[in-house]
Structure formats: C-alpha cells, structure tokens
C-alpha positions in Angstrom: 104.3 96.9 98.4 101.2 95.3 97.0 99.5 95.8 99.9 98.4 99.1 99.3 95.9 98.0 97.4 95.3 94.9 98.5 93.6 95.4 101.9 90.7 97.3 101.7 88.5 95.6 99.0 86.0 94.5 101.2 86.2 96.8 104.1 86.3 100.4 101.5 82.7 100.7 101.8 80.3 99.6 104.7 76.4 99.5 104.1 73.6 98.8 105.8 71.4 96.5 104.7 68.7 98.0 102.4 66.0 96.9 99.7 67.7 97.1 96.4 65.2 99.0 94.6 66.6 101.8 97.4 70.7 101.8 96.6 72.0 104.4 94.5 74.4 102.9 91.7 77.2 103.8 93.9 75.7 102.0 96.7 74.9 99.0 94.5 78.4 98.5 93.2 80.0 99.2 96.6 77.6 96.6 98.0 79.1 94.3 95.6 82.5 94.7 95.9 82.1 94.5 99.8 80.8 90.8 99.2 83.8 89.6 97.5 81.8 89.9 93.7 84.9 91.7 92.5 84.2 91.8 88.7 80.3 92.4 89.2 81.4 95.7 90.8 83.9 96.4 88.5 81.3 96.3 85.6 79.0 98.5 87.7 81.6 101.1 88.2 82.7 100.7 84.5 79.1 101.8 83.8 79.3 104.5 86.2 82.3 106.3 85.0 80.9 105.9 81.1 78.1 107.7 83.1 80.4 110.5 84.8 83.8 111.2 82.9 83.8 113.8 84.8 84.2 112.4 88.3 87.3 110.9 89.0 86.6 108.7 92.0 84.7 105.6 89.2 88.4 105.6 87.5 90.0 106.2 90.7 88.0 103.0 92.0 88.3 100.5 88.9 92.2 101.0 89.3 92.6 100.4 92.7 90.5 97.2 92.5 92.5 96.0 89.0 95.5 96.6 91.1 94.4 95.2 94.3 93.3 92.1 92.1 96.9 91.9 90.5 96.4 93.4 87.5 98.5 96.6 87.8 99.4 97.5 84.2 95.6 97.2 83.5 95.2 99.8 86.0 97.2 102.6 85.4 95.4 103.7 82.6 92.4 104.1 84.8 94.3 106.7 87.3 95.3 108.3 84.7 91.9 109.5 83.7 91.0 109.9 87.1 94.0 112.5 86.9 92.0 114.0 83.7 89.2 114.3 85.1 90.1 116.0 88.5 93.6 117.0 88.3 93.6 118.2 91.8 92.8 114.6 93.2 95.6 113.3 95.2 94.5 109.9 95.8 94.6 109.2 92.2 98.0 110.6 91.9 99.0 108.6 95.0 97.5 105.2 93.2 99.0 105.8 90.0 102.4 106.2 91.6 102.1 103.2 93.7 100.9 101.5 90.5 103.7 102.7 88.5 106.3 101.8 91.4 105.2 98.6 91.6 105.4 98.0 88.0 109.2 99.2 88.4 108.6 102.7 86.1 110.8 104.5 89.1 110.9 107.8 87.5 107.3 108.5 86.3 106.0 106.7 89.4 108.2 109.5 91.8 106.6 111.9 89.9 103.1 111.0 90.3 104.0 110.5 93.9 105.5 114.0 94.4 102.6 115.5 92.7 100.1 113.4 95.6 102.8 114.2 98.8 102.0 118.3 97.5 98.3 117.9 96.8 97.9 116.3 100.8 101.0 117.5 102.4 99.6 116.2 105.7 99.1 113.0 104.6 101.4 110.9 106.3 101.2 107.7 103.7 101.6 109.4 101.0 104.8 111.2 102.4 106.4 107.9 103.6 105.3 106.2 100.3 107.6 109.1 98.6 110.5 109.1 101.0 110.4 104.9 100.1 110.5 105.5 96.7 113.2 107.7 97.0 115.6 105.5 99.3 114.9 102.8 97.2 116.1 104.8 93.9 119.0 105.0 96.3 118.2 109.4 96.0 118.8 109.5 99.9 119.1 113.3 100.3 115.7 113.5 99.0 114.2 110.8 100.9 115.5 112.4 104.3 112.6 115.7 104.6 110.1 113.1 103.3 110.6 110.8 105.9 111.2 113.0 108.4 108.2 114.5 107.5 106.0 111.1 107.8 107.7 110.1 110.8 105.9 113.4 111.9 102.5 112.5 110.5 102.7 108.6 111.8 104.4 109.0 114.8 103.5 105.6 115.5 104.9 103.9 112.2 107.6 101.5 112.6 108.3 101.9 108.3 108.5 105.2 109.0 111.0 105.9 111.7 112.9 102.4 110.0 113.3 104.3 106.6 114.0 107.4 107.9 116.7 105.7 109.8 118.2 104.4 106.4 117.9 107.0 104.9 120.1 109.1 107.3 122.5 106.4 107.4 123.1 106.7 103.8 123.5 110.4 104.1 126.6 109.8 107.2 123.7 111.0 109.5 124.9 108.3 112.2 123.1 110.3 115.1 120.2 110.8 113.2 119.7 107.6 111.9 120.3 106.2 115.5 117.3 107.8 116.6 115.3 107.1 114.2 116.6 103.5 114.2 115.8 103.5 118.7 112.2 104.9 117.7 111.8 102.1 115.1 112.8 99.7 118.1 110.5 100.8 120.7 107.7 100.4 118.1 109.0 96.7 116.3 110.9 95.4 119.4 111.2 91.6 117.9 112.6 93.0 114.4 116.4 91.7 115.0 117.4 93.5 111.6 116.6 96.7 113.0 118.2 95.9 116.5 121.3 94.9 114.3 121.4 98.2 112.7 120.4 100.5 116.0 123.5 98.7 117.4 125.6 99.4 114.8 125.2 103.2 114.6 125.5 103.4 118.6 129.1 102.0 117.5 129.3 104.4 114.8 128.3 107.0 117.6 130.5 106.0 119.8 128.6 104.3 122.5 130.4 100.6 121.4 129.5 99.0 125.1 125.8 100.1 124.0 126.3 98.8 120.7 127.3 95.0 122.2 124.9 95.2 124.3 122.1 94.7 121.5 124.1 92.5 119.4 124.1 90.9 122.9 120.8 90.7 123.1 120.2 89.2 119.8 122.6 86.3 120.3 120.9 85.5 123.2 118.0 84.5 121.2 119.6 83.7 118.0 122.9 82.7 118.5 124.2 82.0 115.0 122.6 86.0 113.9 126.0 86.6 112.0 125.4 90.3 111.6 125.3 90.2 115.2 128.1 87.9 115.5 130.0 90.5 112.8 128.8 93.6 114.7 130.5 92.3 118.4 133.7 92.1 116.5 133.5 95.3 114.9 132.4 97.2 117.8 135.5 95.7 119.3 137.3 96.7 116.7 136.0 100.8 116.9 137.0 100.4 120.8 140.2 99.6 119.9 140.0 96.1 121.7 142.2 94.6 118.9 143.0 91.2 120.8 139.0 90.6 121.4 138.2 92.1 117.7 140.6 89.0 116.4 139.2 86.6 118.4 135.4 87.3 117.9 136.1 87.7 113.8 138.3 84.7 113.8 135.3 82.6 115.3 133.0 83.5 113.0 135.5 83.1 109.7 136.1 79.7 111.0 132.4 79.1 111.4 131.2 81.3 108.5 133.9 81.3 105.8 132.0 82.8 102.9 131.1 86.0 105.0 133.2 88.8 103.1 132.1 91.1 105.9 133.6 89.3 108.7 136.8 88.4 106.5 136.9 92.3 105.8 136.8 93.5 109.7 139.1 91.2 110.7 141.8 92.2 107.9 141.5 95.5 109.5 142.0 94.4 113.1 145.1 92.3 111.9 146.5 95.2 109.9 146.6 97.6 113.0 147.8 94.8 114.8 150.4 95.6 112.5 149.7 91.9 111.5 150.1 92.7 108.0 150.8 89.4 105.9 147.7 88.1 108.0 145.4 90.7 107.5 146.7 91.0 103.5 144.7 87.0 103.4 141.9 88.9 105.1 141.4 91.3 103.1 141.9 89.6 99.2 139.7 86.9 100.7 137.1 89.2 101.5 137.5 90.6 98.1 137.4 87.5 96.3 134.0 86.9 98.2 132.5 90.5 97.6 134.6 92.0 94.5 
C-alpha cells in the first residue's frame, strides 16, 4: 500500500504566506516541499537533522518523502535513526514498518509495526496497518484483536471491517466475519467482491435464501460475475436443493470450463445425488484444473 506515503507530500504542512527572511528552517523546508520542490526540501531537512540528531521528526521526515517519492530502501535507514533518536516515537516505528512491508521484509516490518500499534494503541491506522500485515502473512489468529480493535477506532473504514471480515473467515469465525463483511457493505456498497463474500458466509450461516439474494443482486448487474454465478449453485447446494445445484453448476461448466471451483461444487452435488461416476469427472477435473 504505497499510498501511505504517497498522499500527503503537499498537504503535510500548510503555511501562510510570509517574508522569507521570517520562516524558521522548518518553515522554509516545509514551504518547499508543499510546492512540489521535493529534493530542495529534502536537502533542507538533510541540513536540519545534521543540525538536530537528536530530533527524530528531520529523519522521520526525509524517509517518508524518499518513500513517498519511490525510493523505499533509501528510506529505511532514515526511520531507523529516527527510532535512535526518540525511541518512544511511534510514527517512525509505524513508517519504518510500512517501509519494510512494502519492501517485502514481513518479519522485521511486523515488528516495527507491533512496536507503533503499543506506542499509540488508539491509533486506528496503525492497528489496521498491523492486523493487514498479519492476514497477509496468512497469521489470522493474530490479525483478529488487531482488526477488531481498528474497526473500533475507524468505525467508518470499509479496509477495516473488510479485513476483519477475512480474517474471521480464516479463523471458521462464519458469524463473525458475516458481520464484519455486512458492515464493510453498508460502507463500500458497489464493491461486488465483498457482496460475493457477505453472501457466501450468510450460506455458511445458514441464511442460503439471503445468500442468493446478493449473488442475485450481483448478476443483475454483472451477469457473467462467476463467483456469483458459483455461489447460487453452492448455496443451492448447502440447502440441499440438489436438482437446482446441478443445473446452476452445469451452466456455468458449460460456459466456464476452466473454473475448478464450479467443477468442484458440482462433483459434490452429483456425488450426493449418489451420481457417482459423474461426480468422479467432476471432481479429477477440478483437480486437474486446481491440483
């Protein structure tokens, strides 16, 4: 997630207009970097935190703009002495993990992030940064309190309530991740990924009717969605409407033959159909597809 450094370049400081001879250096190179003179103000804060090695925020500030500017590995260094210099500075432990994340160093990047979620536990960002980091190492037990706890924070964060929902999926939390998943929804309502997957744990919930009826609404729009397509005939499927389940996967096999998914389901429907030779073709083809 580039982007969070890559936003704020021109809007992290806001001056009024004022003789030169009256800025402070600060002033100066924020001045600078707020007109787009992006290596001008990166030499002025160079000279500032040769100034200062005491203060972290010059290091803090001459990584954030090498990483917002694409040059990430050049920056870690930089939040690194910003750690040396104030070691109780979240931010710079919150940069240097998104730095090091980005850069795909997972371990040492979770632990810089760790360190910034306990520095600011009310920080919401920096909490659903974590709880990301951790789904994506696939740690999902971990990224559960994290999220939950920035859902809390951003109560108003579709990533938030979207990861969280993941993440309780991945732990067999259906109803949890349902809920989080409907939060998402009210907050992203056009996202027809995250419809896909709040219909598909009301199925695993057992609210299947429910369940078609956003997989419904979907098709509606994009008829040829296959997960949607896949998701009617599995909710099917877990209502035990066998005949229908066949029909629906059958349609999209015919129409979508390389979708291991839909091969999969259907071998199932077949084989309590007691179909077996049929749903034996099902099944190794879905293999074949998805080893």
């Amino acid at each position: 997630m580039r982007q969070c450094f890559a936003l704020v370049l021109a809007s992290c400081c806001s001056l009024q207009s004022q003789p030169a001879a009256a800025r402070s250096p600060d002033a100066t190179a924020a001045q600078l970097l707020a007109s787009g003179r992006i290596e001008e103000a990166l030499q002025n804060y160079r000279e500032l935190a040769a100034k200062h090695p005491n203060q972290a925020k010059y290091e803090d500030q001459i990584g954030f703009i090498l990483a917002a500017t694409k040059r990430t590995e050049e920056a870690i260094p930089h939040f690194r002495r910003a750690i040396q210099a104030d070691p109780n500075s979240a931010a710079a432990y919150y940069h240097l993990g998104v730095a090091l994340h980005l850069t795909r160093k997972i371990e040492p990047a979770l632990d810089a992030l760790r360190k910034a979620a306990q520095l600011s536990p009310q920080t919401g960002d920096y909490r659903l940064r974590l709880g990301s980091a951790y789904l994506e190492a696939d740690r999902f037990k971990e990224a559960v309190p994290e999220l939950t706890a920035a859902t809390r924070l951003l109560p108003a964060s579709a990533p938030a309530w979207l990861n969280l929902g993941m993440a309780q999926q991945q732990v067999r939390n259906f109803a949890g991740a349902r809920d989080a998943y409907a939060k998402a929804l009210e907050l992203d309502l056009q996202n027809d990924a995250l419809r896909n997957s709040y219909g598909f744990m009301l199925v695993n919930t057992r609210q299947a009717d429910d369940g078609i009826t956003q997989f419904r609404r979907i098709l509606s729009a994009h008829p040829d969605d296959t997960a949607a397509l896949i998701n009617v005939g599995f909710a099917y499927l877990q209502k035990g409407e066998l005949d229908n389940a066949i029909q629906q996967l059958s349609q999209v096999t015919q129409a979508h033959p390389d979708l291991a998914a839909a091969h999969y389901n259907l071998g199932l429907a077949l084989k309590q159909k007691d179909d077996l030779k049929a749903a034996q073709v099902e099944l190794e083809r879905a293999l074949a597809l998805d080893p």
